[in-house]
N, C-alpha and C positions, 0 to 999 in steps of 0.2 A: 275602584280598581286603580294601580299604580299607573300613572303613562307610561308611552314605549320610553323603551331607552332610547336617547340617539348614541349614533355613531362616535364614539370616546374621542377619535385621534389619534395622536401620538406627541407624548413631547419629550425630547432625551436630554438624560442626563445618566453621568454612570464612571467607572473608574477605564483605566488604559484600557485591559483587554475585553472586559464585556462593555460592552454601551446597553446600558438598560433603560428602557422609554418604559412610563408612569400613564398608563392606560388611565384616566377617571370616567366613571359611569354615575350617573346619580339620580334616585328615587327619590319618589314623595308619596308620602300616603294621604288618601283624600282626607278633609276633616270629618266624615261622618264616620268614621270605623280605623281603627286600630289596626294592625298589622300582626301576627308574625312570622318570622323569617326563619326558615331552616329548610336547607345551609343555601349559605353562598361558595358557588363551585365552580372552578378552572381545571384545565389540565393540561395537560403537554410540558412544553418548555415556562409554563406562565405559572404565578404563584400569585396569590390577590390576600388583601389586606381590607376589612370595613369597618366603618365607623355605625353597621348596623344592629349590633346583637342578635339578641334572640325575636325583640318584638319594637318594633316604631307605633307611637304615640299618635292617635289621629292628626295630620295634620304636618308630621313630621316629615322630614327628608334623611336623609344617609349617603354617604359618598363610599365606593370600591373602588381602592387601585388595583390597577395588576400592573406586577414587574415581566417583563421577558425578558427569559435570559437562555440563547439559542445555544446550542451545543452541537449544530448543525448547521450546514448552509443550504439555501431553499426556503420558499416561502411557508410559512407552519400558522395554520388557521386552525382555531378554537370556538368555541361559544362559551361565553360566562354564562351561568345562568344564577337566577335566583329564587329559589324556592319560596311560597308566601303565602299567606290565607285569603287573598284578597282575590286572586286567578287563581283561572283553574289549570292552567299551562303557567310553569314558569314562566319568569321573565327573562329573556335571553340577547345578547348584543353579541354579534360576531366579533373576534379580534385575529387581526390580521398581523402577521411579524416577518422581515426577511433576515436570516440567516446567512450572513454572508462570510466564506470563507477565502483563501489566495486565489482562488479561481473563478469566482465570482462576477460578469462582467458587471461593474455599476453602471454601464454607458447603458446597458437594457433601461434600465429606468430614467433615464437622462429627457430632455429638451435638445435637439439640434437646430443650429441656429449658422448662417454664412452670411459671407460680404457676398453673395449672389448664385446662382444658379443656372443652368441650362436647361431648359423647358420640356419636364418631365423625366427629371435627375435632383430631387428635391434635396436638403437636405435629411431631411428626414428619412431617407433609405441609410443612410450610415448608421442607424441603431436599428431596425427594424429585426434583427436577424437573419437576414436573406444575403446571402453572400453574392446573388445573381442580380439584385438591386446596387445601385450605387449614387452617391451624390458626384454631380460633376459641377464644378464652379461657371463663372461667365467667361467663356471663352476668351482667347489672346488680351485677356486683362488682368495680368501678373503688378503688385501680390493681389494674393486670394485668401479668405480664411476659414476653417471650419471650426465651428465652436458647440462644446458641451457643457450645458448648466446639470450637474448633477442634484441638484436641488438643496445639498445643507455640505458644510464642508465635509470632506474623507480625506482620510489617511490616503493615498495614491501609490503604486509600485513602480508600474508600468504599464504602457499602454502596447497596444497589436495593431496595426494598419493593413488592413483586407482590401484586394481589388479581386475581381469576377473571377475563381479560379478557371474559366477557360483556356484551352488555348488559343484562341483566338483573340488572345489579347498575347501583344508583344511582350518580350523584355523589355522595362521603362525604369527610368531612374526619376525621383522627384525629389526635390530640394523642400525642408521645410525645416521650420525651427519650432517648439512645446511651450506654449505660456501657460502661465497660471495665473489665476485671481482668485481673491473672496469675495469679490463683489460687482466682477464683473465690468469694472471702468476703470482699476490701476491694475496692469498688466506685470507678473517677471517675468523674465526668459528661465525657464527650466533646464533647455536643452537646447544650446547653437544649432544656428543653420547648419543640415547637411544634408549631404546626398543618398538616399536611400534609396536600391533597388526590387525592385517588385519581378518575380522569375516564376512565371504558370509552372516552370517545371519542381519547382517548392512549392508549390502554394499559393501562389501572389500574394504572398504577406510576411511584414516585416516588424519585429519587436524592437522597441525604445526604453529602454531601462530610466530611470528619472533617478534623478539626487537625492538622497534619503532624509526621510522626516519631511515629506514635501504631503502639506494638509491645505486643499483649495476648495474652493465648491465649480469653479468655472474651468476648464483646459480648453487652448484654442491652439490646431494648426495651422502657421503659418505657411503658403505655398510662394515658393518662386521661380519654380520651372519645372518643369516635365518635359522629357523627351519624347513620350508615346503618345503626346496632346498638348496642346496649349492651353490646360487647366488642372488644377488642381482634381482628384479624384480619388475616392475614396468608398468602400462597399461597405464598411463597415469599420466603424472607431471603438474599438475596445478599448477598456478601461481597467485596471484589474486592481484590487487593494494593495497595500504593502506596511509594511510597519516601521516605525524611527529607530534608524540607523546611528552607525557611531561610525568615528573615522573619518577622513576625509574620501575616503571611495567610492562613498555613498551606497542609495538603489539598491533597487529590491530584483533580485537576477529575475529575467525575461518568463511568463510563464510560454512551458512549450508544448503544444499538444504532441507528445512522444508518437501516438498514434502516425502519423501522414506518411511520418517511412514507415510505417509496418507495414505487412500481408494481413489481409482481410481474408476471411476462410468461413463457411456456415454448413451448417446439415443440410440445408436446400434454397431456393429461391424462386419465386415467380418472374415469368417473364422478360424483363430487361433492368429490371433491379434484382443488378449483383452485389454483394458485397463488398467488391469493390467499391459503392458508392458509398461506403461509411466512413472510406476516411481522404478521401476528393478534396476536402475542404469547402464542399456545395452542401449546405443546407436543404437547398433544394428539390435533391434528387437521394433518393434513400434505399436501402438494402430491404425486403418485404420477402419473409420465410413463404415456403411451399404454407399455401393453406389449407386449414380447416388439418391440419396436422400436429398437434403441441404432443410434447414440447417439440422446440426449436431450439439451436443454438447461435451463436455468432460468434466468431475467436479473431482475436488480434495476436499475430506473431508478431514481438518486436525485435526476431532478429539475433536480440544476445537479450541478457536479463539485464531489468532496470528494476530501479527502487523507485515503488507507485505508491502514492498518496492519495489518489481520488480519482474517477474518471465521471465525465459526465456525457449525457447521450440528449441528443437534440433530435427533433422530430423538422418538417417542413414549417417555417412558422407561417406560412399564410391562414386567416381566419378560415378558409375552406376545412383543414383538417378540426373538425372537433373536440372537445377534451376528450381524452383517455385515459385510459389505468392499461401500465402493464404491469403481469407479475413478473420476475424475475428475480435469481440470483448469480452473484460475481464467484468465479471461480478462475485457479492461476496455475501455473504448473512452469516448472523446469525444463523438463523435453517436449510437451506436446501431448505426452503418452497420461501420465499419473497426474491428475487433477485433486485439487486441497478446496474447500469451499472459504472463502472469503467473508463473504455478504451472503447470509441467506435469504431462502427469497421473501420477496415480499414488494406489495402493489405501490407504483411509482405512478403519479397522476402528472398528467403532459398538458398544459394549458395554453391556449395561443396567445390570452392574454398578457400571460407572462412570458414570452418568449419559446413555446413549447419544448421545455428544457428540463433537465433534470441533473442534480451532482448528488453523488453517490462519493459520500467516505471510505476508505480501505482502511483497513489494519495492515501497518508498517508490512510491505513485500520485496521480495525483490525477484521480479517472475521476467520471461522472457514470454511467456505468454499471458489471457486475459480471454477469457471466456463468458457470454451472458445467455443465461439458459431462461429462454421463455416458455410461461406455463397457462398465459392467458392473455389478453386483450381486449375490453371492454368497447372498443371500437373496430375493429375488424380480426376474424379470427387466422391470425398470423401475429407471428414478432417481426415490428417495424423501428426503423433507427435511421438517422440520413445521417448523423455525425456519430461514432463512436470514440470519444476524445480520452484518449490517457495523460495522466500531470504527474509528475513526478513529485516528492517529498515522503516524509516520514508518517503519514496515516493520522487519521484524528484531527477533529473538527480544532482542538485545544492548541493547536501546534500554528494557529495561524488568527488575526487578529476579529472579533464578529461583529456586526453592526445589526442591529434591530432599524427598524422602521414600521 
């Protein structure tokens, strides 16, 4: 029998807009018996290449690459498998790829790292996706710094700075300035020191546009004052892609979730998750349909009509909530009244290991509302959402730059 496969990797290489990473798996057939192979099979976004044939020689070995090449952002898992005489089950290696489009946080995946902490304010609550966690620095010991190793250089746009949307937290202004590195020990300034305010009544969160054609593997905020605390503090360090600019203007404009001034509206709800809580800015606390009732709805009025590119919907990320699938489809409309389907439906899987997130493409709209019609839930029977997030742009995975891993 062939051995397992191990786990391929990833190594990238690839032109501007796709980054294509060269999956290698590789067989050997034992010396008492010959092989043969039919087929060797991928699917999805992945496309694979062997140096196997139809049949290996006792004795022999064979190398498959597979290319992905994402046309979507979201993580897109597959099995290669390889058919053979030698098992009686294929042989199969999972491959894993992320799809990342402008909305994309890369700090999800990230390492955070600081010049210090306050006990039980790690920094590792800054990526966690919990906007009700936060890193706070060492107290009355200005500067401070928070830092993200993204693990291989990116393209960069701009970043998002989250504190606890409560209101229980004041208006606060903090002072900090955006470095970059590749490596982590020679620092630029990206973006001077300044004053940035933080207002429960937005959000408590504030976008930083960076200089364009800015490609780092490391960003680190610098802190030097706070008015709401004597430390730096931060809930959450998004990160968001962007692509090389021309010009001296630089940057890649702020992404905004359009969602937080809208009205949140549904067919129904349980108990004290209202709809309101989808678009809070709290991950934590989420909008859950009348149950054991499908379909459900959910709708976002924003007001007047905007031109939407993608909206993405985020679940509680604590490891409590387990995976799930929901079904849904996106639908949009002009007044409220006459509804056009968008996205049709179909099953979106929420992982907590990944951030329990999910982004969803539109075809170019331009709606004043956004509707998500639930038809099922693999983990509790209701339609559940804690962030209903709207992004603005022209629709399509193509229109923005992807990165595989």
């Amino acid at each position: 029998m062939f051995p397992p496969l191990a786990d391929p990797g990833s190594a990238v290489n690839g032109p501007q807009l796709f980054w294509l990473p060269r999956l290698s798996a590789g067989a050997a057939v034992p010396a008492s018996a010959a092989a043969t192979i039919s087929p060797v099979a991928v699917s999805g976004p992945y496309t694979q290449t062997s140096t196997c044939g139809s049949s290996l020689a006792a004795g022999a070995s064979c190398t498959v690459t597979v290319t992905f090449s994402p046309t979507a952002g979201g993580t897109q898992t597959v099995v290669l498998s390889i058919t053979n005489s030698t098992t009686t089950l294929p042989l199969g290696v999972t491959l894993t790829g992320l799809g990342v489009t402008s909305t994309t946080n890369l700090a999800l995946g990230a390492t955070m790292t600081a010049s210090g902490s306050t006990s039980g304010f790690p920094p590792s609550n800054a990526n966690d996706g919990n906007t009700s966690s936060y890193w706070e620095s060492t107290d009355s010991a200005f500067p401070q710094w928070l830092q993200a190793n993204l693990g291989s250089t990116q393209t960069v746009g701009s970043i998002t700075l989250d504190l606890p949307p409560s209101t229980a937290w004041a208006t606060r202004a903090q002072t900090l300035s955006v470095l970059g590195s590749s490596n982590g020990s020679s620092w630029t300034t990206l973006v001077a020191s300044a004053s940035y305010t933080f207002n429960p009544a937005t959000g408590n969160t504030v976008t930083i546009s960076l200089p364009a054609a800015v490609s780092e593997q490391y960003l680190q905020l610098n802190f030097t004052a706070n008015t709401g605390w004597p430390a730096g503090q931060i809930s959450e360090f998004e990160i968001f892609p962007g692509g090389a600019g021309s010009g001296s203007g630089g940057g890649t404009p702020p992404v905004v979730n359009l969602a937080l001034a809208g009205t949140m509206t549904s067919s129904g709800y349980t108990q004290t998750y209202a709809p309101s809580n989808a678009n809070d800015g709290n991950t934590s606390t989420y909008w859950e349909s009348t149950n054991n009732a499908f379909p459900q709805w959910l709708e976002a009025n924003l007001g007047s009509a905007q031109t939407v590119g993608s909206i993405t919907l985020d679940l509680p990320p604590s490891t409590a909530w387990a995976t799930r699938t929901q079904t849904l489809s996106v639908q949009d409309s002009t007044d409220g009244s006459t509804w056009s389907t968008l996205v049709a439906s179909a099953a979106y899987t929420f992982n907590p290991s990944t951030g329990n997130t999910v982004t969803i493409n539109v075809p170019s709209s331009s709606a004043a509302y956004l509707r998500l019609n639930f038809t099922a839930n693999s983990g509790w029977p209701a339609g559940q959402v804690s962030e209903f997030e709207i992004f603005a742009g022209t629709g399509g995975a193509s229109d923005a730059p992807l990165w595989a891993a």
